[in-house]
N, C-alpha and C positions, 0 to 999 in steps of 0.2 A: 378151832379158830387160829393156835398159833401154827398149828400144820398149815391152815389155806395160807398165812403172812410166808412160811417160809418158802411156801411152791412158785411164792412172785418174781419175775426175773428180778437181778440183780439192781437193775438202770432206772427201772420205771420209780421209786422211791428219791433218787435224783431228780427225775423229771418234774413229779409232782412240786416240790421246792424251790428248783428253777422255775414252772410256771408262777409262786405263789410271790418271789421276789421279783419277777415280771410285773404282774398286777398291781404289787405295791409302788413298784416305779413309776408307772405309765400313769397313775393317780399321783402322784407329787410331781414327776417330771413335768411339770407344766411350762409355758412359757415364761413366765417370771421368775422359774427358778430358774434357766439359765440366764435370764436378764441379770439376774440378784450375784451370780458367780462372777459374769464378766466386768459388772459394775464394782462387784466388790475386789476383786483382784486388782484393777485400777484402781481402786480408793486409797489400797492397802499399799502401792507404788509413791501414791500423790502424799510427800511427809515434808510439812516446809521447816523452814527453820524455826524451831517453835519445842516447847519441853513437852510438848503432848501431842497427839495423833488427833489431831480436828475432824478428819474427813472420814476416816474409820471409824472411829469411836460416836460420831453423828449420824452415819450410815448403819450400823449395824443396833444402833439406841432403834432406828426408825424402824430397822427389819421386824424386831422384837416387838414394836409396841403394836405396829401396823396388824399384827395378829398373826404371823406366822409363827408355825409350830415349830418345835425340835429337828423332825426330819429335813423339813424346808430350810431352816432357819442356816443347821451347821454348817451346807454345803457353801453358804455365804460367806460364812466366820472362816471356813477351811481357805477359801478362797483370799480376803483379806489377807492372810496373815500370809499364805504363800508370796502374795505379793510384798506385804513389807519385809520379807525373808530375804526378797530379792537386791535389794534399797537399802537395809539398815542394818545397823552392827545387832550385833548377836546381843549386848546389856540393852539398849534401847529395840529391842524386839523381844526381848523377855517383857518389857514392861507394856510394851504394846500387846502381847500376850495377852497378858495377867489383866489388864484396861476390859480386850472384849470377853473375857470370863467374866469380870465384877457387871458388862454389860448385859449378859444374857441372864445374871441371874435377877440384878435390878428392874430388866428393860418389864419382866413380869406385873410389876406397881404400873408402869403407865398404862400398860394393858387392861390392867384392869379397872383403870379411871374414868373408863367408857370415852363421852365427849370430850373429857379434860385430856384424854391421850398424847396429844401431841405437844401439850404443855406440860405434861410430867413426864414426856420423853426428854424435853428442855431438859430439863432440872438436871432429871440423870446425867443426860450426857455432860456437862456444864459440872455436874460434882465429879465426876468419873476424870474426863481433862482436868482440871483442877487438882485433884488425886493422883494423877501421872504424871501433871509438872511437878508438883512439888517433890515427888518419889526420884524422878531425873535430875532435878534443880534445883537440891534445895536452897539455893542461891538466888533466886529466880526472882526478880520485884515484883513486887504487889502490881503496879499498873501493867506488866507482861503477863505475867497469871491471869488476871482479869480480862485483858483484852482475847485471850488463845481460849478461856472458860466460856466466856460470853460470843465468841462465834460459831465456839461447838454447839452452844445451847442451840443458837440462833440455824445453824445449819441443822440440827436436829428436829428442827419445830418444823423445817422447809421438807424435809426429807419424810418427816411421818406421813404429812400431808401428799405428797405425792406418790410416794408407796402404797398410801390405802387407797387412792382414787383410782390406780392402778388393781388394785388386789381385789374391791368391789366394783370394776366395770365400770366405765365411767361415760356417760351417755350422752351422745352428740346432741339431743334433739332438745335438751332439757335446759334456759337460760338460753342469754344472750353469748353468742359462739365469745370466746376469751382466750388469749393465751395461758396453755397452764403452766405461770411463771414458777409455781415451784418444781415441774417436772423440768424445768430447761434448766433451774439453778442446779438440782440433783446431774441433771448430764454432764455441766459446765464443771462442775466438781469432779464427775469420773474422769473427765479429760486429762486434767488435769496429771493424768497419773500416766499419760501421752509424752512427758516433756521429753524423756533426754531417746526418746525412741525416734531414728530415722531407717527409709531404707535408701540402700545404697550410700549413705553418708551424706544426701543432698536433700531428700525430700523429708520431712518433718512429717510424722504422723500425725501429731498433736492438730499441727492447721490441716490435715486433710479431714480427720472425721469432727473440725469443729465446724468446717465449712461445709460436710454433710450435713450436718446438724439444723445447720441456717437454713439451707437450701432445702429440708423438708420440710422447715415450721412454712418458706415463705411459700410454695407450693401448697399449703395445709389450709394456711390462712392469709395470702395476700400481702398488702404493703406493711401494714400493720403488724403483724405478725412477723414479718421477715426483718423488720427494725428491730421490735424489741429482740427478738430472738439474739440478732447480729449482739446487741446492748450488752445482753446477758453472758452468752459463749463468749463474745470476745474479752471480757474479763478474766475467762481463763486462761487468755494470751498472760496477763498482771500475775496471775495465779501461776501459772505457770515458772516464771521465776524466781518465785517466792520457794517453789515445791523445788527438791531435790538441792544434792549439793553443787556447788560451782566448780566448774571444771570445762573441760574440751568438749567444744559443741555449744555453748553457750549463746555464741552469734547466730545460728543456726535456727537453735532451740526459740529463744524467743526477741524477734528482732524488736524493737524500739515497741514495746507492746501497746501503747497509749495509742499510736497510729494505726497498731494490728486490730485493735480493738474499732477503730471508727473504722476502718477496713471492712469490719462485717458490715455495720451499723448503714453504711451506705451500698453495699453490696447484696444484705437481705433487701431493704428497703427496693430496689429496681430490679430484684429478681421475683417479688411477690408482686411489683407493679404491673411484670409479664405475666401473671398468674394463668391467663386467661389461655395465653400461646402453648398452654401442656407445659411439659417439661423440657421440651427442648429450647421453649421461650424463657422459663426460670433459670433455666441452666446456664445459657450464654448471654441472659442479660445481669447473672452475680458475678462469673468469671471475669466479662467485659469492666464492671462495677467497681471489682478487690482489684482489679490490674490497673484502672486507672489511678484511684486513690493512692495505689500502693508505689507508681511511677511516679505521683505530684509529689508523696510526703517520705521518699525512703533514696532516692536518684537512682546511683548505678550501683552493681557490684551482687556481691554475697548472699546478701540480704532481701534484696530485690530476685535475686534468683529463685529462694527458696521459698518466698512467700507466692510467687510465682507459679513456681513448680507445684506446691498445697493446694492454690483453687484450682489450678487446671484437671489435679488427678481428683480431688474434691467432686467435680463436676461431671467427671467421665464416670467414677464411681455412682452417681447421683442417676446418670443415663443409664447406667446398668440395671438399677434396683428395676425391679419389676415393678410395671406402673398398678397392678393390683396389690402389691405389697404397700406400695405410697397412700394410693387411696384408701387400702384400708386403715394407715396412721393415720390419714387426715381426719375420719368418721370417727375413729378413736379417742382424738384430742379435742373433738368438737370444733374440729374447723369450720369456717365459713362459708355457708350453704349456699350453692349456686340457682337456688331454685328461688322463683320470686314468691314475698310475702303474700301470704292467704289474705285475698281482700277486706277488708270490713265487711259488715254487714248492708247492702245493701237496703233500703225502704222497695215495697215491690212495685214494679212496672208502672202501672196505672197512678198510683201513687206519685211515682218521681215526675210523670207524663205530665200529670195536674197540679205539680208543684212549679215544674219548668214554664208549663203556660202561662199562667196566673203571674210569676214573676215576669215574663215578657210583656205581657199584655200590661203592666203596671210598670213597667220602663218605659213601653210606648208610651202609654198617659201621661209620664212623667213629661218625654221630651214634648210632648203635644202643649204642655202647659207654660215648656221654657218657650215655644213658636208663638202660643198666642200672647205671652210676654214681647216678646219682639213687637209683633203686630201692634199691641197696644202703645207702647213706646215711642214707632215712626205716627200712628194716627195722632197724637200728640203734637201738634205744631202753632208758633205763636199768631195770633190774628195779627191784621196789615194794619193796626191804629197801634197795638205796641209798636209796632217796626217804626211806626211815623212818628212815634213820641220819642223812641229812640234817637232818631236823626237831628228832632227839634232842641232836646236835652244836649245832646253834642254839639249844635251849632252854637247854642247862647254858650258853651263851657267854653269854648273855642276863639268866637270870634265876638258874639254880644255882651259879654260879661263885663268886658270896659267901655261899654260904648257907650255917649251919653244919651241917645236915643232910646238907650233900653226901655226903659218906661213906656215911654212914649208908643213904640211898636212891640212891646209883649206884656203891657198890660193894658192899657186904653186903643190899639189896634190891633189886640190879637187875634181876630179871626181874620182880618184882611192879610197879617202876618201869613197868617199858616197855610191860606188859599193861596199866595205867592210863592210860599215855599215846597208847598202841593205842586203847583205846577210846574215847579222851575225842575223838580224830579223826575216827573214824567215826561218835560223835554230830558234830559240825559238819557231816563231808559231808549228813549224813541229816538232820540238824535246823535245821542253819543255824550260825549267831557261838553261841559259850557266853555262859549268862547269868552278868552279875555279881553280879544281888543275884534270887533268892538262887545261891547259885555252888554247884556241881554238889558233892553229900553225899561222891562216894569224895575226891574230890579235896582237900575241906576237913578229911577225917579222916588224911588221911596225909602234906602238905602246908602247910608252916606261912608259905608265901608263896603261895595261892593264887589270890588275884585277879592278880596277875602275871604267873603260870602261863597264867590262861584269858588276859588283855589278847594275853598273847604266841603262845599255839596261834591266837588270831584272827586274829593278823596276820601269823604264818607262814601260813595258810589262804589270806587274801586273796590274796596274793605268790605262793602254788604255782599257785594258779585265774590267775592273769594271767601267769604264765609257761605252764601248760597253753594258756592263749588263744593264744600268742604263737607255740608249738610247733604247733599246729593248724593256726595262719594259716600257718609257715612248709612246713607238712608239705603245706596244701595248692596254694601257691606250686611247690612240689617237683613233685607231682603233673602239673598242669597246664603245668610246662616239661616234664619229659618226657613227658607223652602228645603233647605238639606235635615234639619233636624228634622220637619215634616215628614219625608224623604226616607229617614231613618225609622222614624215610629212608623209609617206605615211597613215597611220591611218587615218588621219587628213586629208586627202585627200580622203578616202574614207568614213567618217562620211561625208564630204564636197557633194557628190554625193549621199548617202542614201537621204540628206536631199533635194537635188534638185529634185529627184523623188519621195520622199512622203514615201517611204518605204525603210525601213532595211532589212536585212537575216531574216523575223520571226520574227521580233522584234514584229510588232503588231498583230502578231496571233495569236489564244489563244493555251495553253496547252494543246495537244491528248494525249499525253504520262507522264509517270509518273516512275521513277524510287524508285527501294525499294534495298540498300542496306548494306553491312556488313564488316565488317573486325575481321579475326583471325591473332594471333602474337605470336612470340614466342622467346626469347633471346636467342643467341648462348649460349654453356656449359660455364657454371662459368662467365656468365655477369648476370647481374639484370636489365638492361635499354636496349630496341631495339635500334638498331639504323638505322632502319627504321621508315618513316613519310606515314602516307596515309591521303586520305581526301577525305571524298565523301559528299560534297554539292552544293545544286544549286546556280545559281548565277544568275545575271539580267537581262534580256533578255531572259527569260524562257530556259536558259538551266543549263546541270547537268555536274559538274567535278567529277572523279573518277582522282585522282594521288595517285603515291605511288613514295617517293622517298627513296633509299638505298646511306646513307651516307658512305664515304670514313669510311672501317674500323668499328669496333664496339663499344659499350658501348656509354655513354653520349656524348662522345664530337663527334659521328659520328649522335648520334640521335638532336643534336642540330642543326649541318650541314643540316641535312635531313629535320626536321622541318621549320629550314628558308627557305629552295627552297619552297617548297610546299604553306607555307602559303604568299610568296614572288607572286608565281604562279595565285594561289586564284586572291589575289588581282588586279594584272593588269588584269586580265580574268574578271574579276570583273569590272572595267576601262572601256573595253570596247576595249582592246587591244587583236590581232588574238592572235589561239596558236604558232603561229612562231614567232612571236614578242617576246609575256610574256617568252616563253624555250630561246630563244637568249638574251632576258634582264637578266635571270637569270645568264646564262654565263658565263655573264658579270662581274655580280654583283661577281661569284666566284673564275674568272680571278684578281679582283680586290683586291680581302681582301689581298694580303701579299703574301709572300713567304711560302712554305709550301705546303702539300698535302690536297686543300681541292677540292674535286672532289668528287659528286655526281650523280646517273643514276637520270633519269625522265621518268616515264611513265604519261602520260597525256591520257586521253579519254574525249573529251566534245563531249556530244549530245545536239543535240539542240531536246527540248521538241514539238516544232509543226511541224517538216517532220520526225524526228528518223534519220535525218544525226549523223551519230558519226565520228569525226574527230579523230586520232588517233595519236601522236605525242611520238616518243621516240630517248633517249639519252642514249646509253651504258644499256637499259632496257634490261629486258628477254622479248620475246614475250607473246601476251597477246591471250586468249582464249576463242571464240565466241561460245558458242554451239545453236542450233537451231534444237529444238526438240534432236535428237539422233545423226545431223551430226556438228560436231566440226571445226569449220576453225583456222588458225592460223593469228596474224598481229606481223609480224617481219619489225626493219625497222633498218637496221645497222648503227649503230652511237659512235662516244665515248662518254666519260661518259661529261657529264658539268662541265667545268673546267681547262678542260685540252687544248685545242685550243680555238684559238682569235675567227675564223669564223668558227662553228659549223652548221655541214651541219644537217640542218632544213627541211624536207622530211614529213608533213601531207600526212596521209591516210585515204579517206573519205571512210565508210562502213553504207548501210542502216540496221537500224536495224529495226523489226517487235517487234509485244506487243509480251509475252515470251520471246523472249532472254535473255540469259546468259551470260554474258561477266564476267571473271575471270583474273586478273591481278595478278601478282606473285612475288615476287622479289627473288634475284640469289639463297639464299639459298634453296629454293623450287626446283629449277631444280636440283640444287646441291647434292640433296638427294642422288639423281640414280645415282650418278660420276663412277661407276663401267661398266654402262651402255653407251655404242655408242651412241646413241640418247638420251637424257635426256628429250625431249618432250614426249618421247613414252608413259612414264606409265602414265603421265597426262591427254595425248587425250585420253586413253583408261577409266581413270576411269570418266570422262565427260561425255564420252558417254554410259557410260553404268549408271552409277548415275542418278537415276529418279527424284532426288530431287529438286522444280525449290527453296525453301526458297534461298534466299540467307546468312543467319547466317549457317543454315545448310552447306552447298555448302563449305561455306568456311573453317569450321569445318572440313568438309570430307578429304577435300585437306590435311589440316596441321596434321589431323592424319595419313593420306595414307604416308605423307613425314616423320614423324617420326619412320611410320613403317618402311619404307629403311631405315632411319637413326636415330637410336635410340640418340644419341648423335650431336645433331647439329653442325655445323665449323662454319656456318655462323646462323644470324638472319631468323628466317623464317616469313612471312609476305602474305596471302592471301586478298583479295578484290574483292569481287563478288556482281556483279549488275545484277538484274533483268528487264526488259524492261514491264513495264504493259501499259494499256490505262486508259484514265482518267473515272471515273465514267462519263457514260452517252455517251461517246466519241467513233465514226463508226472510227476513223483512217483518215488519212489522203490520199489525191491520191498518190497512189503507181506510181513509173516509172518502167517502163521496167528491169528485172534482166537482170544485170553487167554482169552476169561471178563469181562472186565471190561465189557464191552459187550455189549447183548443188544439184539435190533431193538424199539423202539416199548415200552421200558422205561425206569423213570426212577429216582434213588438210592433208597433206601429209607427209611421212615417213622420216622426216629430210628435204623439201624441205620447200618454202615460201607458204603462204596463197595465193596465187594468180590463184595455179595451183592444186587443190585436188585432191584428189585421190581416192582411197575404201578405206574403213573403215578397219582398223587393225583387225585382229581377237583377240577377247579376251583372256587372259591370263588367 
């Protein structure tokens, strides 16, 4: 055996050794242990004026307790002290020594405190300081000792806690995302140890990697996070001054720190507000952020340079980092997850379907019961013998109450009384005011204050007619809420049913059809504003409005009128309310505004974009013009204008329309052209049908010059809207039903009659 050891080459005995102190490296070289050097080498730099070592002695308590070993542990301690070797006289680096030996062999007790660790890491470090100042000072007072004991404790307690979170993996997915304030106080502390390091003599290292600092939390975790983070690091601006001795570089090192500090605080804050922009959005909205603040609260010069020069190379460093390097710190520290919260739990389908109904359908009833409230309220009105005792109560207050005939005619003739005063009423309704000269024969014979008499029946008269006005208005107020809340429960009653069967009108079918439309316009002579509205856009449920409404009269205040219906229209059509509904809410709405003439027509057209149904709805309109290839139909549907009655009779007209159609809508001044003309339809159908034009800008174009050629000088607004009916790209059309009637081949509307019944085609003019 010792023959084959000696036959081995000389090397390979090497080798094996070298491999074994490989393996053991490659197992403790972890990342945290060169975290634990470079942090600690800083810590060991950062020594404020103060009889103890705060930031070493608190840091190397936490390396100990957090549960690192020997091997791990010394390369920290080696590190430290290298650092305060660098920083400190050689008797106060003895003692700073001798501090992290009493810490390594103490830091063992907090370790082994399990939970309590980080609070018996306290202790130590806090007895340890304590032990170092007074070793340095023994001069030192009691309230200085105290306050340098009790930060170390306090920086020890922050430091354990971060170090193990650190050392045991610390799990994004688990709690609500937070900053982890003690890992930011742990870094703001190693910065710390940044102070009197510049490069080139101008740029401050200390603000460049404290403004890396900010600038990962706010990328990490947003507004929030880049605030507090700024809150935190920029302290170690304060810190910073405190640490090392005073000397050259001073101005440099840490300028007006209370400023440098809100510096971050407002420069995290609108670089995590860009969170969203990646990193080039964090980066030049903290840059933008510290440069503004730092110009409001610092002016010109030195100072401003350097804090200057920090974010900018801050920021380019920040660009540099590999964005997989970042995102993986951000999943690290449990940043805030961009992905949206896992829903509740749902109740399933069928369930929620027959919970949504059941509540509509019980909303409907609801309003059905406020409409028949209405109802009850107007049938409620006083009988015509209170109104007569009314007047009679009034006259005696009024005029018989001092009279000495009182007696005489209202209690020994009071029915002959009340038959004269009966009658003398029913001449006013019928005649008008009584006259006073000469003053009505029965009344001056039975009556010995009878001008008083008539003054006072007149102006009881006037008073009953302006409270009858008042009760009219309010009856028809009454009216028009409930047929709208009607109006509404039915709605609501028929959403209540789409949703029981799973399907709407088309609602989930897609788009075959496709509308392309236009509108021409024109102000009456000597106006400058139409006062006509049109509107041709789709709306939710894949379908398409074409309205055009003509406002009572012309100029602005008829084009305001007109504008409000239509875009009033839009809306509820929009809602999801029929076109009978949305033309009867209008109605409503123009019953409502006040006394006055405000009255406007409606031409409504909605198709619905997946069968080509067009509903057709008009109010005091002109009729509206379908052409289809060469034959032209009419849709006439007679109504007064909106406005003008409580219950406006509301008559849709469903017409299928095909891809190609032309539908042409018009308002009054267009027919009004031909006024010379019996039929005012006539030259319209004819030039339709002869017009080969399908554009619709064109089309409408045609029309409003053909009307100014009959009428060079307008009376009224002239106003065209012409829609064309296409199919969608790629779209066969929908199944056709059976032709209506409404359409007949190589036929065109009828010569003054309705659309319903065609006829031949006009001969051309």
């Amino acid at each position: 055996m010792a023959s084959s050891e000696r036959s081995q080459p000389p090397g390979r005995g090497w080798r094996r050794l070298r491999e074994r102190l490989k393996a053991r490296l490659r197992r403790a070289w972890r990342p945290l242990l060169f975290a634990g050097i470079v942090i600690g080498f800083l810590m060991g730099r950062a020594q404020p004026f103060s009889p103890a070592a705060p930031f070493g002695i608190a840091f190397y308590t936490a390396v100990r307790a957090a549960g690192f070993g020997h091997f791990t542990a010394l390369p920290a301690a080696a590190a430290l002290l290298a650092g305060a070797a660098l920083v400190q006289p050689s008797a106060t680096f003895a003692t700073t020594a001798a501090a992290v030996g009493l810490v390594h062999v103490l830091a063992g007790l907090a370790r082994a405190s399990g939970q309590y660790s980080a609070l018996a890491a306290a202790v130590v470090a806090a007895a340890v300081a304590a032990g170092q100042g007074l070793f340095r000072d023994p001069a030192a007072g009691a309230v200085q000792l105290t306050f340098w004991a009790t930060l170390t404790g306090v920086l020890a307690l922050l430091f354990t806690l971060a170090v193990a979170d650190a050392a045991q993996g610390r799990q994004p997915g688990s709690g609500a995302p937070e900053l982890p304030i003690p890992a930011v106080i742990l870094l703001a502390s190693a910065l710390t140890g940044l102070q009197d390091l510049t490069l080139w003599g101008r740029l401050p290292l200390h603000g460049v990697f404290a403004g890396l600092a900010v600038l990962l939390c706010a990328h990490a975790g947003g507004m929030g996070w880049g605030a507090a983070a700024g809150a935190v690091i920029g302290m170690s601006s304060f810190l910073a001054v405190l640490a090392g001795p005073p000397g050259a570089g001073m101005v440099l090192r840490a300028p007006l720190p209370d400023s440098q500090a809100m510096a971050y605080v407002v420069a995290g804050f609108l670089g995590g507000a860009f969170r969203d922009l990646k990193k080039p959005g964090v980066g030049l909205a903290y840059a933008l952020g510290f440069l503004a603040y730092s110009m409001a609260t610092q002016g010109q010069g030195a100072v401003l340079e350097a804090m200057a020069l920090s974010a900018a190379a801050a920021t380019v460093l920040f660009w540099l980092v590999p964005s997989q390097w970042v995102e993986h710190l951000a999943r690290a520290l449990g940043g805030e997850r961009r992905e949206e919260p896992e829903p509740a739990a749902q109740p399933p389908v069928d369930e929620a379907v027959r919970e949504a109904r059941e509540r509509l359908l019980a909303v409907a009833q609801a309003l059905r019961e406020v409409q028949r409230t209405y109802a009850q309220v107007a049938a409620v009105g006083s009988p015509p013998e209170a109104a007569l005792e009314r007047r009679l109560r009034a006259l005696t207050e009024q005029v018989c109450r001092s009279c000495a005939m009182r007696a005489q005619c209202w209690e020994k003739d009071v029915e002959e009384t009340r038959r004269l005063m009966d009658g003398l009423w029913q001449q006013i309704e019928q005649e008008g005011p009584l006259p006073l000269a000469p003053l009505p024969g029965a009344l001056e014979e039975r009556c010995i204050h009878p001008a008083q008499v008539a003054v006072t029946l007149n102006h009881l008269h006037d008073l009953e007619r302006t409270d009858r006005a008042l009760a009219r208005r309010l009856e028809e107020g009454r009216a028009v809420a409930g047929e709208h809340i009607q109006s509404v429960a039915r709605m609501l009653d028929r959403m209540a049913e789409e949703i029981a069967s799973g399907a709407g009108p088309a609602r989930g079918m897609p788009a075959v059809f496709k509308v392309a439309a236009a509108v021409a316009r024109l102000p009456k002579r000597g106006s400058h504003v139409s006062g006509d509205s049109a509107l041709a856009v789709p709306l939710s449920g894949g379908r398409f409005l074409l309205a055009l409404s003509d406002g009572m009269g012309v100029g602005r205040e008829a084009a305001v009128q007109s504008g409000e219906c239509v875009r009033l229209l839009q809306q509820l059509l929009d809602a999801g309310f029929s076109a009978e509904v949305a033309v009867k809410t209008v109605n409503s709405v123009l019953l409502l505004r006040g006394p006055g003439d405000a009255f406007a027509t409606l031409d409504v057209a909605l198709l619905d974009l997946a069968t080509g149904q067009a509903e057709f709805v008009k109010v005091g309109a002109a009729p509206t013009f379908i052409r289809r290839g060469a034959d032209v139909t009419l849709v006439r549907i007679p109504a007064p204008p909106a406005g003008v009655v409580t219950d406006v009779a509301v008559e849709p007209e469903s017409r299928l329309l095909n891809a190609g159609d032309l539908v042409v809508m018009v308002s009054d001044g267009i027919l009004e052209a031909a006024r010379d003309q019996a039929d005012k339809e006539r030259w319209l159908l004819e030039l339709l049908s002869r017009e080969p034009g399908t554009d619709p800008e064109e089309v409408a174009e045609r029309v409003l010059a053909e009307a100014l050629t009959l009428a060079p000088v307008p009376e009224d607004d002239l106003t065209v809207v012409a829609a064309r009916v296409g199919l969608v790209d790629g779209a066969d059309g929908p199944p056709r039903p059976k032709p209506s009637g409404e359409w007949a081949p190589a036929l065109t509307a009828p010569r003054g009659g309705s659309g319903g019944a065609p006829t031949k085609r006009p001969p051309k003019r």
